[in-house]
N, C-alpha and C positions, 0 to 999 in steps of 0.2 A: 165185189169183183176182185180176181186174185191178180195178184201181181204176176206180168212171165217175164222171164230173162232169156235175152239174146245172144247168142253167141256171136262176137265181130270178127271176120278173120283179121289177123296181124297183115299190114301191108311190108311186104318184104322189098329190102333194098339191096340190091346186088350189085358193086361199086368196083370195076375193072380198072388196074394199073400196071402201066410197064414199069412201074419202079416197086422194090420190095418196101417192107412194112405199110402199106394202105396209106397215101397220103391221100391228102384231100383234095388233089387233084387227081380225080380219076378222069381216064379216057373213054372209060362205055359206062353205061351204070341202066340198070333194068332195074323193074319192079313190078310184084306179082303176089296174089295171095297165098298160095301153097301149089304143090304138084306141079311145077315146072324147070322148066329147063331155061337158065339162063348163059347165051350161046352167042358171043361177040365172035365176029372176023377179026383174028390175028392172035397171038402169044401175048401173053401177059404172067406179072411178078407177081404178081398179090390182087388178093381180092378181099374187100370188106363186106360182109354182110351185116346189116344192120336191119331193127323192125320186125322180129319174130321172138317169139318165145322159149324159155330155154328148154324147154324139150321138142323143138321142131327140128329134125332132123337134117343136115345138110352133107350135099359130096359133092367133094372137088376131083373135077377132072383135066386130064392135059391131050384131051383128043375131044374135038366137038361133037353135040349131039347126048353132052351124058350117059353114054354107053356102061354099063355095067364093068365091063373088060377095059375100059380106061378111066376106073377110080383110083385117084392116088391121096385122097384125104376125106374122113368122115369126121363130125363130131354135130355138137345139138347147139343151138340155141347164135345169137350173135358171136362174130369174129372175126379178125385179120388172118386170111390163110397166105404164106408165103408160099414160092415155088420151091421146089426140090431141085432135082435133074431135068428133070422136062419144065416147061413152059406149062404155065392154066390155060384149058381152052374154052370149058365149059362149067359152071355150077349150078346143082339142082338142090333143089328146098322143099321139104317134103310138109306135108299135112300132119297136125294133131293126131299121134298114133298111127301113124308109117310108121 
């Protein structure tokens, strides 16, 4: 009998705070395995994403709903994203090869 291998998707944590640098007291925090949209009511400073892999691709937005037209930060894999000018409103975490 041959051995088969499983793929497990990574459980993603998306950790909402109104204060910059990601403390560990976040005020919303989701979690989800790829292709979605993590979308709290209200403004927020930073956001930690934790529980993925570093080629999964993620975008921070500052308008809810992860819109295309209100990306204001991409990059892959876990991170602390701070706010710019605008507020975070929304962050989506993409699938293995998105």
């Amino acid at each position: 009998m041959a051995a088969t291998m499983r793929s497990v998707a990574a459980q993603a944590v998306v950790a909402f705070s109104t204060s910059l640098n990601c403390p560990s007291s976040a005020q919303q925090t989701f979690e989800g395995s790829c292709d979605f949209c993590a979308d709290p009511p209200g403004d927020f400073a930073s956001v930690l994403v934790t529980g993925i892999a570093s080629d999964i691709r993620v975008s921070v937005h500052n308008e809810d709903n992860c819109g295309a037209s209100s990306q204001v930060g991409q990059g892959f894999g876990p991170a602390c994203w701070d706010q710019g000018h605008t507020a975070i409103r929304s962050v989506w975490i993409g699938c293995p090869g998105m």
